[in-house]
GUVO-411981 format. One record per residue (C-alpha): residue in three letters; x negated, y negated, z. Coordinates in steps of 0.1 Angstrom, whole numbers, padded with zeros to 4 digits, always signed. Example, Ala and Ser with C-alpha at 12.3 -4.5 7.8 and 13.67 -1.06 7.14 Angstrom:
2
ALA-0123+0045+0078/SER-0137+0011+0071/
// end
This chain:
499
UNK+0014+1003-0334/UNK-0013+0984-0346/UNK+0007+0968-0374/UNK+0039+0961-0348/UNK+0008+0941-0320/UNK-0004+0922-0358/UNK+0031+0914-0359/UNK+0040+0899-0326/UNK+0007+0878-0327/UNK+0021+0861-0360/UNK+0054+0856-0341/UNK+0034+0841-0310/UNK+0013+0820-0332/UNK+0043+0810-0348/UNK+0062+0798-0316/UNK+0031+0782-0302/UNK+0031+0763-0333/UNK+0070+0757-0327/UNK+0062+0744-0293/UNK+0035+0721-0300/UNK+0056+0704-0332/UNK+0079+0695-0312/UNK+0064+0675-0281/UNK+0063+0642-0285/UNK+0027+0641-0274/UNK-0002+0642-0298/UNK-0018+0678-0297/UNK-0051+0688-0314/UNK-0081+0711-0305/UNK-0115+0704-0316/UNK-0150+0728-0317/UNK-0182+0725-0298/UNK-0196+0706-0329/UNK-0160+0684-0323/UNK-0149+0693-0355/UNK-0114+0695-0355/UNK-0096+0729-0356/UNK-0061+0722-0357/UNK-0035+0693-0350/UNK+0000+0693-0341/UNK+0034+0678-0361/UNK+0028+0645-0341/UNK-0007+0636-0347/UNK-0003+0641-0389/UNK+0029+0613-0381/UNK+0015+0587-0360/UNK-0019+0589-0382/UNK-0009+0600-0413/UNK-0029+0628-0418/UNK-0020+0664-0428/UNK-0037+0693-0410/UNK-0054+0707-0440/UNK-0071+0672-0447/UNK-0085+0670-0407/UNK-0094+0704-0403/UNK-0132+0704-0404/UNK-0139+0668-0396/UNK-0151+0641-0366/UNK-0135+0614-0354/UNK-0159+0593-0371/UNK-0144+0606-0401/UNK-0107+0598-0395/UNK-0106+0563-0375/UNK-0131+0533-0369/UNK-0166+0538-0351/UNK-0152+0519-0323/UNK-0125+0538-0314/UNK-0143+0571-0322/UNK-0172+0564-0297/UNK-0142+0562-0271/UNK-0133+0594-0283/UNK-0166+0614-0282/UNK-0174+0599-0252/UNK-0145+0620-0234/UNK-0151+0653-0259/UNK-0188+0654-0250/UNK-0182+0653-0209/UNK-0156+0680-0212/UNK-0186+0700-0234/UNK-0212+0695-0209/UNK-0190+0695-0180/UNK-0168+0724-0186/UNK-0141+0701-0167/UNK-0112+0686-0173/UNK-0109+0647-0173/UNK-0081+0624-0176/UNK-0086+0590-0194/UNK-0072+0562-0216/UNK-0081+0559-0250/UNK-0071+0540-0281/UNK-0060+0544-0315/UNK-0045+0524-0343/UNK-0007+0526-0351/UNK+0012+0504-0374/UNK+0016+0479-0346/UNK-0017+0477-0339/UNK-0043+0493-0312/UNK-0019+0515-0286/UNK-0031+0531-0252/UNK-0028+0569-0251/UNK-0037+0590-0217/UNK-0054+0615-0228/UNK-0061+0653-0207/UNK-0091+0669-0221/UNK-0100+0705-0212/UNK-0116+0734-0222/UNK-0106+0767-0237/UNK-0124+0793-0235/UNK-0127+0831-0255/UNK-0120+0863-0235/UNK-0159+0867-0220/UNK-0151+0835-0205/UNK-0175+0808-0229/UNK-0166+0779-0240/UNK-0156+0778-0278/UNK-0135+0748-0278/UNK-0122+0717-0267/UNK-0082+0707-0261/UNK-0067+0677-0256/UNK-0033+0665-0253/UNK-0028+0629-0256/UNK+0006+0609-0246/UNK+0014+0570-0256/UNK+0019+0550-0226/UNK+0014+0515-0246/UNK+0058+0507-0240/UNK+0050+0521-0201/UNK+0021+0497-0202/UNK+0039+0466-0216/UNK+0068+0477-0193/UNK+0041+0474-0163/UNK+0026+0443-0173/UNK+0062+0426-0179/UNK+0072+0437-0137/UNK+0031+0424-0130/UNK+0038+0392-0145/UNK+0074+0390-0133/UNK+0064+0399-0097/UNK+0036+0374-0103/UNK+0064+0346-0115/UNK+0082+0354-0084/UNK+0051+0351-0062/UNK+0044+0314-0074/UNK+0081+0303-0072/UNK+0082+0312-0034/UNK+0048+0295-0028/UNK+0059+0267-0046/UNK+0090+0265-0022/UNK+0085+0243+0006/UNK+0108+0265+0027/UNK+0096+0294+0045/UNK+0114+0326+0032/UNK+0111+0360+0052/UNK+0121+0389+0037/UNK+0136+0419+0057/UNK+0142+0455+0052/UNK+0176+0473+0061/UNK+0162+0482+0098/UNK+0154+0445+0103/UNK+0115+0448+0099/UNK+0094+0418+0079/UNK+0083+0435+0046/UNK+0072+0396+0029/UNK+0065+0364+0040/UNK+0061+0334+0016/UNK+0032+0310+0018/UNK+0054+0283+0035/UNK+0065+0308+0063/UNK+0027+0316+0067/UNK+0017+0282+0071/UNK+0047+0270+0097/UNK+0044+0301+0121/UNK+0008+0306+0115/UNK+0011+0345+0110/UNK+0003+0365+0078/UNK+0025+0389+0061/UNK-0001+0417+0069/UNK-0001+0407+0106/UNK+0040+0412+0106/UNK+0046+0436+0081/UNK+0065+0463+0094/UNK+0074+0441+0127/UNK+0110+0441+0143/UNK+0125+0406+0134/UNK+0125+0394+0168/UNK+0087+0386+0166/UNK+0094+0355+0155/UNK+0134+0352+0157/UNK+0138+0341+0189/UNK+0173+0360+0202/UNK+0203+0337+0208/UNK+0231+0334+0232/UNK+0248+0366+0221/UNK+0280+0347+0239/UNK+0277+0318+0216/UNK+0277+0335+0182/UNK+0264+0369+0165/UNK+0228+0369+0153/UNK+0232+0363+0117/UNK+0206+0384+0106/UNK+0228+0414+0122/UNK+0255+0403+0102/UNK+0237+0397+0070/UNK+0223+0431+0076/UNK+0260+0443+0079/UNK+0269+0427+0049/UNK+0281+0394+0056/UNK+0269+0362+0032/UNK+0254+0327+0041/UNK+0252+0325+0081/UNK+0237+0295+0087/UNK+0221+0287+0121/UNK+0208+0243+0123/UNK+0196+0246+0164/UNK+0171+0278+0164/UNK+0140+0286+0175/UNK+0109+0308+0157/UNK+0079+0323+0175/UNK+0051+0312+0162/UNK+0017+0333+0159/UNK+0002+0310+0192/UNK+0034+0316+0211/UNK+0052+0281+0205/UNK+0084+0278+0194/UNK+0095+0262+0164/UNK+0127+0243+0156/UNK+0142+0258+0121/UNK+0171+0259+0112/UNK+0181+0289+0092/UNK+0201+0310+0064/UNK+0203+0345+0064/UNK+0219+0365+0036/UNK+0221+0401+0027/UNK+0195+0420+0000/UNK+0221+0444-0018/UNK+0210+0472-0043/UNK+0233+0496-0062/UNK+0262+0481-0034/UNK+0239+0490-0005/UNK+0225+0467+0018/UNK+0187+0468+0016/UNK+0177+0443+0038/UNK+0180+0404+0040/UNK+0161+0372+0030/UNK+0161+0346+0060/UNK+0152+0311+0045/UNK+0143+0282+0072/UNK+0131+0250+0078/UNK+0111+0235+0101/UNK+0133+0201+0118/UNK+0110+0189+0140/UNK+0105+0157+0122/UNK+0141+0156+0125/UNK+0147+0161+0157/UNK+0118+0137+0163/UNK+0136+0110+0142/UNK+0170+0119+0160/UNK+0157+0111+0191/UNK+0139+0082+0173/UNK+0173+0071+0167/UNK+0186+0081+0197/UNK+0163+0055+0216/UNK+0171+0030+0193/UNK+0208+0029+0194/UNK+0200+0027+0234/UNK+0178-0006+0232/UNK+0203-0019+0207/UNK+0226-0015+0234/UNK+0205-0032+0261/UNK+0196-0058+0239/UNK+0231-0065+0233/UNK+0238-0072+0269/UNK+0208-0096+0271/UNK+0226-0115+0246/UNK+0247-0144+0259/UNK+0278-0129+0266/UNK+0298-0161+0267/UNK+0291-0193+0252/UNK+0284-0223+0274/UNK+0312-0249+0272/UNK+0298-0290+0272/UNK+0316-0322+0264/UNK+0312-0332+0227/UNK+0294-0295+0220/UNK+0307-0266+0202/UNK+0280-0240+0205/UNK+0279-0202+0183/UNK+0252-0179+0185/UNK+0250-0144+0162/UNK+0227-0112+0159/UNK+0223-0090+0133/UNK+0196-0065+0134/UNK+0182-0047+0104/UNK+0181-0013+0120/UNK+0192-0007+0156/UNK+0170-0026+0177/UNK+0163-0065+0168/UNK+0129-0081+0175/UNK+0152-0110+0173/UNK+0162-0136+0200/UNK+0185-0164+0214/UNK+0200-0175+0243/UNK+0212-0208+0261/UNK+0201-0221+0291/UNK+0219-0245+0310/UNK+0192-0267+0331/UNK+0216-0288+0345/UNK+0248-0300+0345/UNK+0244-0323+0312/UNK+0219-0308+0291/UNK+0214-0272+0273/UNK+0185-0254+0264/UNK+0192-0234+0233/UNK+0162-0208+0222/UNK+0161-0185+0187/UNK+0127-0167+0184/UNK+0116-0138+0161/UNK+0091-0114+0171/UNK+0068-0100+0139/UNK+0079-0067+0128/UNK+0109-0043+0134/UNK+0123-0014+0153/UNK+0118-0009+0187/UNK+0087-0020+0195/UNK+0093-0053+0184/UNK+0125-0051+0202/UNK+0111-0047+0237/UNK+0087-0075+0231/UNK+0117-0090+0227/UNK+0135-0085+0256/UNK+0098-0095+0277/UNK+0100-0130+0261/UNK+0138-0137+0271/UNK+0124-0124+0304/UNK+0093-0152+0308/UNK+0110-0180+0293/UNK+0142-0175+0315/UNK+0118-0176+0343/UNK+0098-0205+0333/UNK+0127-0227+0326/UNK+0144-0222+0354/UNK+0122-0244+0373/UNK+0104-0263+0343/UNK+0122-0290+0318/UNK+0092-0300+0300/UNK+0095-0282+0266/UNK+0066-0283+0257/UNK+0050-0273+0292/UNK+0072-0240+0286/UNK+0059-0234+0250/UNK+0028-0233+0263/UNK+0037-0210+0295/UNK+0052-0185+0280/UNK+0027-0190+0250/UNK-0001-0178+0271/UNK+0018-0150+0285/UNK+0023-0134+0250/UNK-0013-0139+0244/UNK-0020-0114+0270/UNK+0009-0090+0264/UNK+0015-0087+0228/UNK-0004-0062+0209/UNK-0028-0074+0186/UNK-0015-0091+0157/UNK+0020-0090+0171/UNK+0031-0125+0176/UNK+0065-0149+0181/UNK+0083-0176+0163/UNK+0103-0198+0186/UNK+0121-0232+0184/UNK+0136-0245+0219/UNK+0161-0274+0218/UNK+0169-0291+0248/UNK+0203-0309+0240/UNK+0217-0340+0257/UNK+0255-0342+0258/UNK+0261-0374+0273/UNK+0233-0389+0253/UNK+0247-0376+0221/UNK+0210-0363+0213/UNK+0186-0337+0212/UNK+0148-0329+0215/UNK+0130-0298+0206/UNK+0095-0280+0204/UNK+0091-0254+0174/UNK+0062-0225+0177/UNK+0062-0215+0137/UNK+0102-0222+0136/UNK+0126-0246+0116/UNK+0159-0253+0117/UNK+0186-0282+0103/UNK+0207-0307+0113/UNK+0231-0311+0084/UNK+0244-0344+0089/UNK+0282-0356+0086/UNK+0278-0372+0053/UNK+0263-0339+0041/UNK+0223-0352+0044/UNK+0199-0329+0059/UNK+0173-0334+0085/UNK+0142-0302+0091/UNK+0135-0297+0117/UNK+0100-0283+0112/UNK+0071-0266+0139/UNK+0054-0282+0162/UNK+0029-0261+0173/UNK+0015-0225+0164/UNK+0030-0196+0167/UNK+0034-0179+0202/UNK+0008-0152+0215/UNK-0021-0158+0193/UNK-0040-0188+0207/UNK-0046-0189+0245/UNK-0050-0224+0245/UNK-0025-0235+0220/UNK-0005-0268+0232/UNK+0030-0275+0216/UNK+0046-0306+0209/UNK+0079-0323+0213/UNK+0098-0342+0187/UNK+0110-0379+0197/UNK+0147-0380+0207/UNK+0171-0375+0178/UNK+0205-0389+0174/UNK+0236-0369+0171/UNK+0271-0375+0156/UNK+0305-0362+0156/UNK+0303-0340+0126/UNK+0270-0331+0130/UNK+0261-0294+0125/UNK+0228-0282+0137/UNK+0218-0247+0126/UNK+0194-0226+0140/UNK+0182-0196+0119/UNK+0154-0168+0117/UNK+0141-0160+0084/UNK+0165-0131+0082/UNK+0186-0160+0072/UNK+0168-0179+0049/UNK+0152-0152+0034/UNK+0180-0131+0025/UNK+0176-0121-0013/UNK+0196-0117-0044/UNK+0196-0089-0068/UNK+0172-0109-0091/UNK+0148-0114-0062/UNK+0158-0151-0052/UNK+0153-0166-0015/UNK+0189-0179+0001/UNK+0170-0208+0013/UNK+0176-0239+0031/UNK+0195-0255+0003/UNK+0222-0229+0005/UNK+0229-0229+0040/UNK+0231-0266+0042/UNK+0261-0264+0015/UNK+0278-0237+0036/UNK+0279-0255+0064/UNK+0291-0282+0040/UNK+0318-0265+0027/UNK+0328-0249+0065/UNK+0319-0281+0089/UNK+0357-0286+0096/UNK+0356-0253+0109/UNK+0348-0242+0149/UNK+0311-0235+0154/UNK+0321-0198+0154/UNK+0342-0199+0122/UNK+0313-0220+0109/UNK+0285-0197+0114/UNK+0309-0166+0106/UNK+0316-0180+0071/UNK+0270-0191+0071/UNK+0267-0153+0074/UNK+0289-0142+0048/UNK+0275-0165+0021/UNK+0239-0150+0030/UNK+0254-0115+0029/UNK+0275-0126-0007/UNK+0244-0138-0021/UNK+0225-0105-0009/UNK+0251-0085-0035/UNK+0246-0052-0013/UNK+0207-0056-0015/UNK+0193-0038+0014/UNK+0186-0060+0046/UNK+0145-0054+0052/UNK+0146-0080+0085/UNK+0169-0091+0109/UNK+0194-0124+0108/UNK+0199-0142+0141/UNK+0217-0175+0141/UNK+0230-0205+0162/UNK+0252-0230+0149/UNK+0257-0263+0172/UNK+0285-0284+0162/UNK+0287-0320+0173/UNK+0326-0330+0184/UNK+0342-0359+0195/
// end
């Protein structure tokens, strides 16, 4: 009997043996004095060490004193403990320093003392790189969506907010841990169910890209915000595990729409305040053109017959551009219209409507004018010029300036304007009227169109009608612009001098 129990306890010794040479964790036991007392298959491998050589030594004896303090450290709580403990230590491989998690323990004889220490240690240092590889992915991740100016909101498959990116913090003034876990109408404000599905049900469901450009988001303060929004399904393994919704606040658009909006109204209105039909005189052909920059012009002219042989003719420019400009503008037609129709003195007008625009401009707004009273049946013309110029390009091709008179309008309270001497006219004549839109137009290589080029237009043109005439003064400025971008607006008359 005796010799059958010596028997099986070889053959259980053997199979523990068996067992723990074939884990791949590292297996050893150590004495109270941490001596060791055996090792398993694994450890001689990874350290290169045979059992016979370890048996009876320390750490201290088999790796650096750095690694075996780490060592010890564990050992000796489990010896003065009697408890288990679970911990990370380090030892040296041939690819350097690799992490092990290590479960110390006791063992203990039959009358239940402590004779030795176990442990049983397993390398996590590919778990650990795997780990630190998803940290810094994730991390990656986390600064991309920060980084994108749109907010993104991530959904699970029952339609509840699991992320929100720093964008989509910022615009609705929630934080991901406020809405985690909250049904997506929190801040998805239900549409129209007659009008189209919510696309975050059908992303949910599976279907890709919905894009909505005219919603609304709740915002943390109860406000609405304009967005407009994708949403597109989260799919894992085929499933559908929820959806990202990307949007973007539009309320700067929608500001500059109705911006625009406005805009394209005044132009409107302003085109009606132009002279809608020429005025027809003896010996006068008379053409008159605006061309705004954007929608709304702070430019001006009209004609103003003041009696039944003469013509007042106005072009004025209000600093500027847009539509604040443009209403000034439509304010001066208003006051000179109503100062002329009972005063003839231009320079008595000039300084009418010049103290006007002193108290309704805003400050440092101001207007360029030049007023022209001409005389039909004395073949002749006077004018007044606040800050303005124009030409007379003569029949023989020679050019007269008409230069300013007087300041410009709305600055100076008590500003006085003069008027030029009478100045002959002659069949053939062209007088030209611009804004700086004109003369300022510029070429590719930054050069003005000047005064000097429109004369020779009109040269080349003055057998044309005064409309054909200023059509083709246009197209030379525009020709000699080469597509460059128009930065202010072009207003123009052309008076042409007839038999």
């Amino acid at each position: 009997m005796s010799g059958q129990l010596l028997t099986l306890q070889r053959d259980l010794h053997g199979l523990f043996q068996d067992i723990i040479d074939n884990t791949s964790s590292v297996i050893y036991v150590k004495d109270l004095s941490f001596r060791y007392l055996l090792i398993n298959r694994q450890y001689e491998s990874l350290f290169s060490i045979t059992r016979s050589e370890i048996l009876g030594k320390t750490d201290y004896e088999c790796f650096p004193a750095e690694l075996a303090d780490g060592f010890r450290k564990n050992d000796v709580f489990v010896a003065e403990t009697g408890q288990s403990i679970e911990c990370e230590e380090f030892a040296p491989s041939t690819e350097g320093l690799h992490t092990y998690l290590s479960l110390k323990f006791p063992l203990y004889d039959t009358k239940g003392r402590m004779e030795a220490i176990a442990g049983i240690s397993t390398d996590i240092t590919d778990r650990l790189r795997t780990q630190q590889e998803i940290e810094s992915l994730k991390h990656r991740y986390e600064l991309i969506l920060g980084a994108v100016t749109d907010g993104i909101c991530g959904l699970d498959a029952a339609g509840q907010v699991v992320f929100l990116n720093e964008a989509a913090e910022r615009m609705l003034g929630w934080t991901v841990e406020e809405l985690k876990g909250e049904c997506r109408s929190t801040i998805i404000v239900p549409r129209d169910s007659s009008v189209r599905e919510c696309p975050v049900v059908a992303a949910l469901r599976g279907d890709e890209g919905l894009r909505i450009t005219d919603a609304r988001f709740r915002c943390r303060n109860g406000t609405l915000l304009p967005v407009e929004y994708i949403a597109t399904p989260i799919r894992e393994s085929g499933q559908i595990v929820g959806a990202v919704v990307a949007f973007r606040d539009i309320s700067e658009r929608i500001s500059s729409e109705r911006v625009e909006q406005e805009l394209r109204t005044a132009h409107k209105v302003q085109q009606a305040l132009y002279p809608q039909q020429v005025p027809r005189l003896p010996g006068l052909e008379v053409a008159g053109v605006s061309i705004p920059s954007r929608h709304a012009c702070g430019d001006y002219y009209d004609f103003l017959p003041v009696d039944d042989h003469a013509l007042f003719v106005a072009v004025g420019d209000v600093t500027g551009h847009g539509l604040g400009p443009a209403l000034e503008m439509v304010g001066t037609r208003a006051s000179l219209r109503a100062i002329a129709s009972h005063e003839q003195d231009l320079g008595v007008c000039m300084r009418r409507l010049n103290q006007i625009l002193v108290g309704d401009l805003p400050s440092e707004m101001f207007v360029t004018m030049l007023l022209v009273r001409f005389d039909p049946s004395g073949r002749s013309l006077i004018y007044s010029a606040a800050g303005h110029e124009a030409i007379i390009v003569r029949a023989n091709n020679d050019v007269l300036r008409l230069t300013s008179t007087g300041h410009v309008l709305g600055l100076i309270n008590e500003a006085t304007f003069d008027v030029s001497a009478p100045i002959a006219l002659s069949p053939g004549d062209v007088v030209v009227i611009p804004t700086d839109g004109l003369t300022e137009t510029m070429s590719p290589q930054g050069e003005l169109f000047g005064w000097k080029r429109a004369a020779e237009a009109v040269a080349r043109h003055r057998q044309s009608n005064a409309q054909t005439l200023l059509e083709e003064l246009c197209a030379a400025a525009h020709n000699f612009a080469a597509g460059t971008v128009q930065h202010d607006d072009l207003t123009a008359v052309v008076v042409r001098v007839v038999d």
